[in-house]
PDB file with one MODEL, atoms N, CA, C and O in Angstrom:
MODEL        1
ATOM      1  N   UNK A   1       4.225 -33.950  26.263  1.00  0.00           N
ATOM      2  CA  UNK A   1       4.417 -32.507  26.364  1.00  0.00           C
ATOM      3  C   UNK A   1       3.256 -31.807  25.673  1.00  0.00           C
ATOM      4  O   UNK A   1       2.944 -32.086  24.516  1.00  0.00           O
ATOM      5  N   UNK A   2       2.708 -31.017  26.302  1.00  0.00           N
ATOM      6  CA  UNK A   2       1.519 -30.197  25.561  1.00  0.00           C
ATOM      7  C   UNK A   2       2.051 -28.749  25.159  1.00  0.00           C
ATOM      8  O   UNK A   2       3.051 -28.141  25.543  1.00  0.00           O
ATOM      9  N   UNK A   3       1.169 -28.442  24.366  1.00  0.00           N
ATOM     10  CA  UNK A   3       1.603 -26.990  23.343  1.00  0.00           C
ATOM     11  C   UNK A   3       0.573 -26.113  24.533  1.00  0.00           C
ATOM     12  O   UNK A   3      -0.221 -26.587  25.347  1.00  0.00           O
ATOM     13  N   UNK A   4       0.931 -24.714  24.272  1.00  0.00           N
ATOM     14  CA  UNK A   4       0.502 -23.927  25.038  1.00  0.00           C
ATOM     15  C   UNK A   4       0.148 -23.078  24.092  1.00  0.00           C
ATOM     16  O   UNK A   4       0.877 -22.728  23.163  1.00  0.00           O
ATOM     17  N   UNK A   5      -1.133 -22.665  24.316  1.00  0.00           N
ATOM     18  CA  UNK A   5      -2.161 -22.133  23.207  1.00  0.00           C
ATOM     19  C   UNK A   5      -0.822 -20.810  22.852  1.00  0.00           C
ATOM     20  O   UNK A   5       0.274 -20.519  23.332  1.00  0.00           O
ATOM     21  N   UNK A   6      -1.845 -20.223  21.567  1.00  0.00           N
ATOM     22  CA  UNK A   6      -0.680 -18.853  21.290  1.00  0.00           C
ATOM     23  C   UNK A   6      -1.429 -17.948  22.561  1.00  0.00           C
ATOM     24  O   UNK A   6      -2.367 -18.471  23.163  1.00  0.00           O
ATOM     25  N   UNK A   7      -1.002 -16.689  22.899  1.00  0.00           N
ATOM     26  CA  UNK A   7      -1.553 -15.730  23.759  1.00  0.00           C
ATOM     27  C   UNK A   7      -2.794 -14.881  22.435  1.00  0.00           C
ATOM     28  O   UNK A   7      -2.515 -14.856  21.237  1.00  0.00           O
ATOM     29  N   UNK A   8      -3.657 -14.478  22.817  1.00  0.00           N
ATOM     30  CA  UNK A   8      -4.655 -13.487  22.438  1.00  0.00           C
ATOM     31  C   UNK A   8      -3.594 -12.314  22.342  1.00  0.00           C
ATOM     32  O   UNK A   8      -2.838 -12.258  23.312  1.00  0.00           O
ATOM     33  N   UNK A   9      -3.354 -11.146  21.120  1.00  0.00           N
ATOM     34  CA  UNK A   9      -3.828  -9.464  21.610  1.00  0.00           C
ATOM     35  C   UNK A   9      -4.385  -9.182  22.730  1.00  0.00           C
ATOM     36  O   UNK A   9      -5.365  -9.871  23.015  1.00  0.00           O
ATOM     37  N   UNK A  10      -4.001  -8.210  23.616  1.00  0.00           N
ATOM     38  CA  UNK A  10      -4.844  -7.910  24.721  1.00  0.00           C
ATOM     39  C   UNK A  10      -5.641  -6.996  24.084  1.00  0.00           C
ATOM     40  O   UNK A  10      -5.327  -6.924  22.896  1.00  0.00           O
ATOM     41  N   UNK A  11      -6.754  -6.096  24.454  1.00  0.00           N
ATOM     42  CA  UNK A  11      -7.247  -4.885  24.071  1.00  0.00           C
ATOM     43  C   UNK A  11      -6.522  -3.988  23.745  1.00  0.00           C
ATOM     44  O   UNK A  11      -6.734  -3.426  22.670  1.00  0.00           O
ATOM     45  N   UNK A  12      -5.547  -3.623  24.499  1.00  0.00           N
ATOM     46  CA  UNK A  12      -4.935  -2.855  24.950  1.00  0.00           C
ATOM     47  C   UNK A  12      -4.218  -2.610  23.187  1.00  0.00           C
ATOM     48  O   UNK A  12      -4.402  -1.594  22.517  1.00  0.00           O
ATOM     49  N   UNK A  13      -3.315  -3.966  22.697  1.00  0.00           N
ATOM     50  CA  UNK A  13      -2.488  -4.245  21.707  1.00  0.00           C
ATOM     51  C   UNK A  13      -3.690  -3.574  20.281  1.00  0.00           C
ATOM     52  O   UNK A  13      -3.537  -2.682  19.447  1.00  0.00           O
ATOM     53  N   UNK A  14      -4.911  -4.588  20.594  1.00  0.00           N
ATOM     54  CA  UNK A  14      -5.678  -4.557  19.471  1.00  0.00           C
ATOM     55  C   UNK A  14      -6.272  -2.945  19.462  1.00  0.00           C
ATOM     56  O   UNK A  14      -6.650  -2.530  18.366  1.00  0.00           O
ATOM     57  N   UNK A  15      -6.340  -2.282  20.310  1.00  0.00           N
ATOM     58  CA  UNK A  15      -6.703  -0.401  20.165  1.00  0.00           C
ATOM     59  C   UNK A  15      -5.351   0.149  19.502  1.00  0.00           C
ATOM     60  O   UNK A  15      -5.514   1.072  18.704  1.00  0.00           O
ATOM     61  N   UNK A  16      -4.070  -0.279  19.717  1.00  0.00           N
ATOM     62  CA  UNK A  16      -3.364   0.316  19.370  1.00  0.00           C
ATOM     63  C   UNK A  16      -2.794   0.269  17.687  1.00  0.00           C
ATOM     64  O   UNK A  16      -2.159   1.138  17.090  1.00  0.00           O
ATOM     65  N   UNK A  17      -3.335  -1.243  17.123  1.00  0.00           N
ATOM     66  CA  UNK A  17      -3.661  -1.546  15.948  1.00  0.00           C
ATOM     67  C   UNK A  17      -4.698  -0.303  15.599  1.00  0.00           C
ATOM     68  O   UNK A  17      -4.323   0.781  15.151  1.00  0.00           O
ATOM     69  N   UNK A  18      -6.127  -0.673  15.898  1.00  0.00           N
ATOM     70  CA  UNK A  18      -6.633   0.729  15.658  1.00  0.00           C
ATOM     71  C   UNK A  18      -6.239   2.142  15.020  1.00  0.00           C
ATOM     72  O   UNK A  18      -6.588   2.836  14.064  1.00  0.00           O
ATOM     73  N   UNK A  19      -5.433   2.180  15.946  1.00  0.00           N
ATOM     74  CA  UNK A  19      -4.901   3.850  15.850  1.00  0.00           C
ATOM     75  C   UNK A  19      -3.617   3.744  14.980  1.00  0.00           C
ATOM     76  O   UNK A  19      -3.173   4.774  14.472  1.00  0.00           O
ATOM     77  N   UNK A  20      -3.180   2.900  14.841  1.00  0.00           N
ATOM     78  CA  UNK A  20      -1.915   2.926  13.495  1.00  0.00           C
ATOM     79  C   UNK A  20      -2.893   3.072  12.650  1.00  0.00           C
ATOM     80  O   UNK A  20      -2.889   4.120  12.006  1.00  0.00           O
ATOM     81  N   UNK A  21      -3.889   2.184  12.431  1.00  0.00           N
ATOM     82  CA  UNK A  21      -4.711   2.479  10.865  1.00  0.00           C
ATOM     83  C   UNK A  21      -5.366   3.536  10.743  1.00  0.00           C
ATOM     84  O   UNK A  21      -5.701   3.965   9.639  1.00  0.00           O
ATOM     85  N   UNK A  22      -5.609   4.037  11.702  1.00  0.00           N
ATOM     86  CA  UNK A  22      -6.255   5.635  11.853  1.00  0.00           C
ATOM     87  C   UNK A  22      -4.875   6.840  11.309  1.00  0.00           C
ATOM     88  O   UNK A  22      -5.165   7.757  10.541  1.00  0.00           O
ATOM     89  N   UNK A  23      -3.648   6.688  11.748  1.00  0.00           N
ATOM     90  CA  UNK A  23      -2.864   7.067  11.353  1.00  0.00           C
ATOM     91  C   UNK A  23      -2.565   7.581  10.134  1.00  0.00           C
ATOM     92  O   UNK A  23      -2.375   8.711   9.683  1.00  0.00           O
ATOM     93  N   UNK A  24      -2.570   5.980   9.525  1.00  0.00           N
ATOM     94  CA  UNK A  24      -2.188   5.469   8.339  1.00  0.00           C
ATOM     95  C   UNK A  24      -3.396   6.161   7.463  1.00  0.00           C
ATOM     96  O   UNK A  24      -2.889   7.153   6.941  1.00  0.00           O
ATOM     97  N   UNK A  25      -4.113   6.108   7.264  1.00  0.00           N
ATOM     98  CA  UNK A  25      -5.597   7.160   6.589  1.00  0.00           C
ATOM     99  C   UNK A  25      -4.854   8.630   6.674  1.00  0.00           C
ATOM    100  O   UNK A  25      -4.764   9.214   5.594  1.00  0.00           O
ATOM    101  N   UNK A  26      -4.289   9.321   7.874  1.00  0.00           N
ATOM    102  CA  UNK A  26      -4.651  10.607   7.923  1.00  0.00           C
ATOM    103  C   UNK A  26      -2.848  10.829   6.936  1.00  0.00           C
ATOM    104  O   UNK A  26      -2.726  11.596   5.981  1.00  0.00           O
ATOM    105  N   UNK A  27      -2.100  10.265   7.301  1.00  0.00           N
ATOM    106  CA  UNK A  27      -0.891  10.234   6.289  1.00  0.00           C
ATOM    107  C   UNK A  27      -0.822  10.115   4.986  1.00  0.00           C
ATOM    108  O   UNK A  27       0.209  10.331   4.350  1.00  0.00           O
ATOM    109  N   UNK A  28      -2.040   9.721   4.425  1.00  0.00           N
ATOM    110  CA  UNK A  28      -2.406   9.192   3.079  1.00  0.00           C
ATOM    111  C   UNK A  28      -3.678  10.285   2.136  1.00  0.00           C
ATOM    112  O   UNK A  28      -3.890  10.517   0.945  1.00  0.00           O
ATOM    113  N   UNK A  29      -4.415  10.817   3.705  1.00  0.00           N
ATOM    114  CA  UNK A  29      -5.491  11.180   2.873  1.00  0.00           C
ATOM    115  C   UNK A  29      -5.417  12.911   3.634  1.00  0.00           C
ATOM    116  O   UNK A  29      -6.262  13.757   3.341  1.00  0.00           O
ATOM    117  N   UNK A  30      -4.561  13.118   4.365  1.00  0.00           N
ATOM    118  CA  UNK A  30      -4.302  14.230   5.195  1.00  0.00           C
ATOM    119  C   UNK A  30      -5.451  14.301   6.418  1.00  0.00           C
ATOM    120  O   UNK A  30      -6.374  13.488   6.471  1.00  0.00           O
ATOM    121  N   UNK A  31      -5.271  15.382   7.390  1.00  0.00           N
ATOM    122  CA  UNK A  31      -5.640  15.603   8.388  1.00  0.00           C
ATOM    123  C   UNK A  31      -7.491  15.519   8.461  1.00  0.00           C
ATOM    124  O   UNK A  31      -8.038  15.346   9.549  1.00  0.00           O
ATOM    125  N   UNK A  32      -8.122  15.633   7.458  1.00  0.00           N
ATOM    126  CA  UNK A  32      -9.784  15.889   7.885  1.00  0.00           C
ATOM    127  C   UNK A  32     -10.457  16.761   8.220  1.00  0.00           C
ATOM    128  O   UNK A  32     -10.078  17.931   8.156  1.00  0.00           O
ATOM    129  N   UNK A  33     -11.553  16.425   8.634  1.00  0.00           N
ATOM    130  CA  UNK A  33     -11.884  15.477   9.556  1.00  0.00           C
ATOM    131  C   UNK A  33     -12.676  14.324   9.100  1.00  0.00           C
ATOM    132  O   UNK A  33     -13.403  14.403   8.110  1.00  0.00           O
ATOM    133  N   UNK A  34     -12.576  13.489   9.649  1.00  0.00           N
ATOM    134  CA  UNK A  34     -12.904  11.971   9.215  1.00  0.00           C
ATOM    135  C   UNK A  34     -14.588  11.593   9.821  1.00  0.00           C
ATOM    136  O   UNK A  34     -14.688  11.179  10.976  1.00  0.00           O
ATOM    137  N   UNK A  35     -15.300  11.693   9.338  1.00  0.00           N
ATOM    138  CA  UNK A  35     -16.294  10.702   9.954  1.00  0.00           C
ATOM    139  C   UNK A  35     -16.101   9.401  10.240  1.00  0.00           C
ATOM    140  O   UNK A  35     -15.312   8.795   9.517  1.00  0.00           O
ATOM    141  N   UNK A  36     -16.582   8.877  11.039  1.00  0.00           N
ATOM    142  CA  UNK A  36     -16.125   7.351  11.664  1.00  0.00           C
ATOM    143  C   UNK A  36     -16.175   6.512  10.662  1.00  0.00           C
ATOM    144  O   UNK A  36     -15.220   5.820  10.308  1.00  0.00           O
ATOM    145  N   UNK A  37     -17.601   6.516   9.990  1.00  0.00           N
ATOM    146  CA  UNK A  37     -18.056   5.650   8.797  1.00  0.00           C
ATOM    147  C   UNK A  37     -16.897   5.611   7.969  1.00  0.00           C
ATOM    148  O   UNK A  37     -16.412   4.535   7.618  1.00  0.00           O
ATOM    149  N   UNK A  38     -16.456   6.626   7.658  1.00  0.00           N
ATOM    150  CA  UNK A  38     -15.340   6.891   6.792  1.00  0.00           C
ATOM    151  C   UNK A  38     -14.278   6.698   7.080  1.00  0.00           C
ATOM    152  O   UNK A  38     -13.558   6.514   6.099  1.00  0.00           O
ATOM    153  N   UNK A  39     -13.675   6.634   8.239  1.00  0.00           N
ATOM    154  CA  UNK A  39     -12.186   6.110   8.764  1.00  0.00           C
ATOM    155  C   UNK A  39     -12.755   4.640   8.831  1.00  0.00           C
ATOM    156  O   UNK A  39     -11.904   3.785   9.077  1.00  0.00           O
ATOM    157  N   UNK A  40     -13.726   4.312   8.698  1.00  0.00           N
ATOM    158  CA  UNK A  40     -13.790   2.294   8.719  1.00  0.00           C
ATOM    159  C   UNK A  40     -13.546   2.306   7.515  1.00  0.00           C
ATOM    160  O   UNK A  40     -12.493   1.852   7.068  1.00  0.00           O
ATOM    161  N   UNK A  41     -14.207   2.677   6.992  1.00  0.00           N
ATOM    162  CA  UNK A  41     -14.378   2.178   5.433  1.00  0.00           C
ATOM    163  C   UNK A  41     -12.746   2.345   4.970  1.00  0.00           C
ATOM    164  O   UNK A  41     -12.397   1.387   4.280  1.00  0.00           O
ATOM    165  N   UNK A  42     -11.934   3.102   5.140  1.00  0.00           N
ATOM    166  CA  UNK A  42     -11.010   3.814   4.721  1.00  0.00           C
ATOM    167  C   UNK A  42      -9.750   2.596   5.516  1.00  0.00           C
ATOM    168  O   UNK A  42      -8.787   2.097   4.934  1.00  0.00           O
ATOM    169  N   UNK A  43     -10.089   2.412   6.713  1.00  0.00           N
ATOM    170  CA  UNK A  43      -9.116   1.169   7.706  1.00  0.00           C
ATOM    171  C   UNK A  43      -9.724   0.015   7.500  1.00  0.00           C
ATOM    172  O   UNK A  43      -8.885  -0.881   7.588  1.00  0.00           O
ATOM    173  N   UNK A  44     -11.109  -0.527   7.194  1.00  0.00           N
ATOM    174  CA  UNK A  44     -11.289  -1.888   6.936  1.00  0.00           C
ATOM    175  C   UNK A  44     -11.891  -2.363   8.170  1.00  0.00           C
ATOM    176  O   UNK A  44     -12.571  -3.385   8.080  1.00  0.00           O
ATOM    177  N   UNK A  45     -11.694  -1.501   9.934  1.00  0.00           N
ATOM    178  CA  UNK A  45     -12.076  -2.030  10.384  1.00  0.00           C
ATOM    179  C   UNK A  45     -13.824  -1.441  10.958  1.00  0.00           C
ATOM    180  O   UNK A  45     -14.507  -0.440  10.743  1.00  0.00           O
ATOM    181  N   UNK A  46     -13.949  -2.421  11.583  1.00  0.00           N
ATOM    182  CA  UNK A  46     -15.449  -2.251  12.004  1.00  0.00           C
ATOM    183  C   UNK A  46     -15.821  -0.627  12.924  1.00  0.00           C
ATOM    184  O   UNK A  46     -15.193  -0.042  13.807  1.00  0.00           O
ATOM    185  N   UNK A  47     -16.687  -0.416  12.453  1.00  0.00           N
ATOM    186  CA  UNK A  47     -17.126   1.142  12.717  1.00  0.00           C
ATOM    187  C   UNK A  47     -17.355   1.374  14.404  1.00  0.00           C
ATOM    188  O   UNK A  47     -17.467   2.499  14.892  1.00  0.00           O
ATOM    189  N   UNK A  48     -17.398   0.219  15.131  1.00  0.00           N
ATOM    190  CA  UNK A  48     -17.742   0.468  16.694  1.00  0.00           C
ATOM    191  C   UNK A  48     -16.653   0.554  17.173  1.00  0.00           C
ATOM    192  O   UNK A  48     -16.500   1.307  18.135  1.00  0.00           O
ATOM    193  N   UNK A  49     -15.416  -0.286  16.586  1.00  0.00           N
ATOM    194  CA  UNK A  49     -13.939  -0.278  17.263  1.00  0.00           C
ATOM    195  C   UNK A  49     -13.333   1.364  17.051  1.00  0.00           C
ATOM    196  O   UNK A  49     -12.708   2.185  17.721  1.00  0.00           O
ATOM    197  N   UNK A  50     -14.040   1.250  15.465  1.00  0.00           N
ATOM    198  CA  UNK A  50     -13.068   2.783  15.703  1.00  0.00           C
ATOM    199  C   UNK A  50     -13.850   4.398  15.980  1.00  0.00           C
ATOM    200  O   UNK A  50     -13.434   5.555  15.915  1.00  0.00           O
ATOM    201  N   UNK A  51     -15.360   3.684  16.360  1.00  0.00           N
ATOM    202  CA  UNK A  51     -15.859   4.636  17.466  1.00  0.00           C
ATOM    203  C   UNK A  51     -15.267   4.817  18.917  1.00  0.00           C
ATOM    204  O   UNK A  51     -15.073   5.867  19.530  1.00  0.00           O
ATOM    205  N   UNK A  52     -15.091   3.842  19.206  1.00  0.00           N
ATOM    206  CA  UNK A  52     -14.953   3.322  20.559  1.00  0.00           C
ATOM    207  C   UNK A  52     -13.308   4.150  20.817  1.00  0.00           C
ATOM    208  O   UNK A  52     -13.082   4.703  21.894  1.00  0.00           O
ATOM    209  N   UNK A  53     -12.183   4.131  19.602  1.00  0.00           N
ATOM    210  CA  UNK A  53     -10.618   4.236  19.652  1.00  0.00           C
ATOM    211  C   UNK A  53     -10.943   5.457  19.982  1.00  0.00           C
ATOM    212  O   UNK A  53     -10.764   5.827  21.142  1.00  0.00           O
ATOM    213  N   UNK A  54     -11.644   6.566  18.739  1.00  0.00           N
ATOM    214  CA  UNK A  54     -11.994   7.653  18.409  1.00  0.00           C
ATOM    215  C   UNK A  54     -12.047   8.476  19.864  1.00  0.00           C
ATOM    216  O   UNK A  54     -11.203   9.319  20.168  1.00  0.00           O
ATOM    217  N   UNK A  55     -13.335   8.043  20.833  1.00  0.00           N
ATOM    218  CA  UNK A  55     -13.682   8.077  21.640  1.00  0.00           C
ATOM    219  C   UNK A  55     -12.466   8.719  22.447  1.00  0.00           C
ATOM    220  O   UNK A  55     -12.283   9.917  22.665  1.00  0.00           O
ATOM    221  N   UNK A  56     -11.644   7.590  22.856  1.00  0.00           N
ATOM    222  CA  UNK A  56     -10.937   7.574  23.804  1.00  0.00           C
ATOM    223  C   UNK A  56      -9.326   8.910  23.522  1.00  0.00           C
ATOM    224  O   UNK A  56      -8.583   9.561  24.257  1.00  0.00           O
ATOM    225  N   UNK A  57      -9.475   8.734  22.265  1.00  0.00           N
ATOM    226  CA  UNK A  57      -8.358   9.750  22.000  1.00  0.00           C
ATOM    227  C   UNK A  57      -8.683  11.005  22.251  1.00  0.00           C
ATOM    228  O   UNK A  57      -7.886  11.706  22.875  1.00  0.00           O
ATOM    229  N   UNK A  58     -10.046  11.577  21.764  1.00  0.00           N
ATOM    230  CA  UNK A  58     -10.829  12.648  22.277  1.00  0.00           C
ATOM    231  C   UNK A  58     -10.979  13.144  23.498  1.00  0.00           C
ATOM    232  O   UNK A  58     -11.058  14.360  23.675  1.00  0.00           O
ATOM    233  N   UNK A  59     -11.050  12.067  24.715  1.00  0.00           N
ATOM    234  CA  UNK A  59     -11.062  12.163  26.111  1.00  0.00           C
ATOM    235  C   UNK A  59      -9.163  12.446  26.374  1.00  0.00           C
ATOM    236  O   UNK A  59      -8.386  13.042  27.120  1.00  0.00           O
ATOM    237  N   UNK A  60      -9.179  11.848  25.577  1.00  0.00           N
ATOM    238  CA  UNK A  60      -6.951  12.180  25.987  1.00  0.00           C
ATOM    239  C   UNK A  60      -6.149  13.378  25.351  1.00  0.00           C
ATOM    240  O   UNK A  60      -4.957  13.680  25.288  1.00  0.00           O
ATOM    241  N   UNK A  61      -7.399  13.955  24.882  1.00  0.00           N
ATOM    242  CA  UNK A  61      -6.757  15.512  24.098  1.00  0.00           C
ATOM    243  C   UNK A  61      -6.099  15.044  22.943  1.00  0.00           C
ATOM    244  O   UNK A  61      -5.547  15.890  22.240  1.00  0.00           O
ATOM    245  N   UNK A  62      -6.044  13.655  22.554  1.00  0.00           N
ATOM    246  CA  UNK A  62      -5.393  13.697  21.108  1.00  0.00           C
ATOM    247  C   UNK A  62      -5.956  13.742  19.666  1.00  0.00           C
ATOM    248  O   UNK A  62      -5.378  13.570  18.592  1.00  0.00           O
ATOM    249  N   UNK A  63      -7.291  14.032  19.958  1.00  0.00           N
ATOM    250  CA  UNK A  63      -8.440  14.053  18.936  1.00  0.00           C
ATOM    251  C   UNK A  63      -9.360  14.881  19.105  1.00  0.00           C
ATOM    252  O   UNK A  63      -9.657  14.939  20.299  1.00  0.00           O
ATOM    253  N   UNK A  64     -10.199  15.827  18.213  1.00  0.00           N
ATOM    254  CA  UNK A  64     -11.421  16.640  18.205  1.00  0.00           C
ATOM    255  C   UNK A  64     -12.354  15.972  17.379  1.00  0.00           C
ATOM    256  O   UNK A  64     -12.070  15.472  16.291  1.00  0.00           O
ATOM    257  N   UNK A  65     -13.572  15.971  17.956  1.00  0.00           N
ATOM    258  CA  UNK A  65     -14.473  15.596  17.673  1.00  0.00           C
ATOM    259  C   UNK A  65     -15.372  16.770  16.717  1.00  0.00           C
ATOM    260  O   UNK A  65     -15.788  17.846  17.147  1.00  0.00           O
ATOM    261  N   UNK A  66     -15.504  16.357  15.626  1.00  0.00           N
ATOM    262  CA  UNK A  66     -16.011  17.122  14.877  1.00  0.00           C
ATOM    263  C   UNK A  66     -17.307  17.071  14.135  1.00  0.00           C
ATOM    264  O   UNK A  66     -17.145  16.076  13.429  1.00  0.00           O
ATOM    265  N   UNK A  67     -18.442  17.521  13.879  1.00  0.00           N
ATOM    266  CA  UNK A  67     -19.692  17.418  13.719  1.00  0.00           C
ATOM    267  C   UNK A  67     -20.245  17.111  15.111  1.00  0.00           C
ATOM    268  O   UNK A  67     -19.716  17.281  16.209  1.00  0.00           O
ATOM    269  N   UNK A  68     -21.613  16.546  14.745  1.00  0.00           N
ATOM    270  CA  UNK A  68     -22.567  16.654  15.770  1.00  0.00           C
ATOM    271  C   UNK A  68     -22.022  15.164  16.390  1.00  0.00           C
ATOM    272  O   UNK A  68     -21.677  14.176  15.742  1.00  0.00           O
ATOM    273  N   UNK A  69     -22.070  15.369  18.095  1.00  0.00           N
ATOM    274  CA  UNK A  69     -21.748  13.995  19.256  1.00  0.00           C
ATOM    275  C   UNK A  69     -22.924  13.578  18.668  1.00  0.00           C
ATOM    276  O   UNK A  69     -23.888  14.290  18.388  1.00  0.00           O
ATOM    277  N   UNK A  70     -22.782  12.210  18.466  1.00  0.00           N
ATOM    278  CA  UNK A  70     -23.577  10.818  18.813  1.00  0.00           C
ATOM    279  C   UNK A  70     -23.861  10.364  20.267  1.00  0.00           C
ATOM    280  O   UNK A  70     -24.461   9.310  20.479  1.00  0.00           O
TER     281      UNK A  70
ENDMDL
END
């Protein structure tokens, strides 16, 4: 009988990790606005993922982008 690997996070799971820890910052440290650098540093995770989350919440009306676009 063989074991069947565990399943991966999809993206999908691992963005939504993301955004709890993005959460979790603004519950702790209040609303902002956050520079990216600073929501990593602040979540632990890497600054492109939570460019990339950032990104997408902005395009979904659930985020403003504040200072100058990159």
């Amino acid at each position: 009988m063989t074991q069947e690997p565990e399943p991966h996070p999809s993206p999908s799971d691992h963005d939504l990790g993301v955004v709890e820890a993005i959460l979790e910052v603004v519950a702790r440290h209040g609303a902002g606005p956050y520079p990216v650098d600073d929501l990593a540093s602040l979540t632990g995770l890497d600054a492109d993922e939570v460019w990339r989350v950032m990104e997408q919440l902005v395009e979904a009306g659930l985020a403003t982008r504040h200072g100058p676009a990159a």
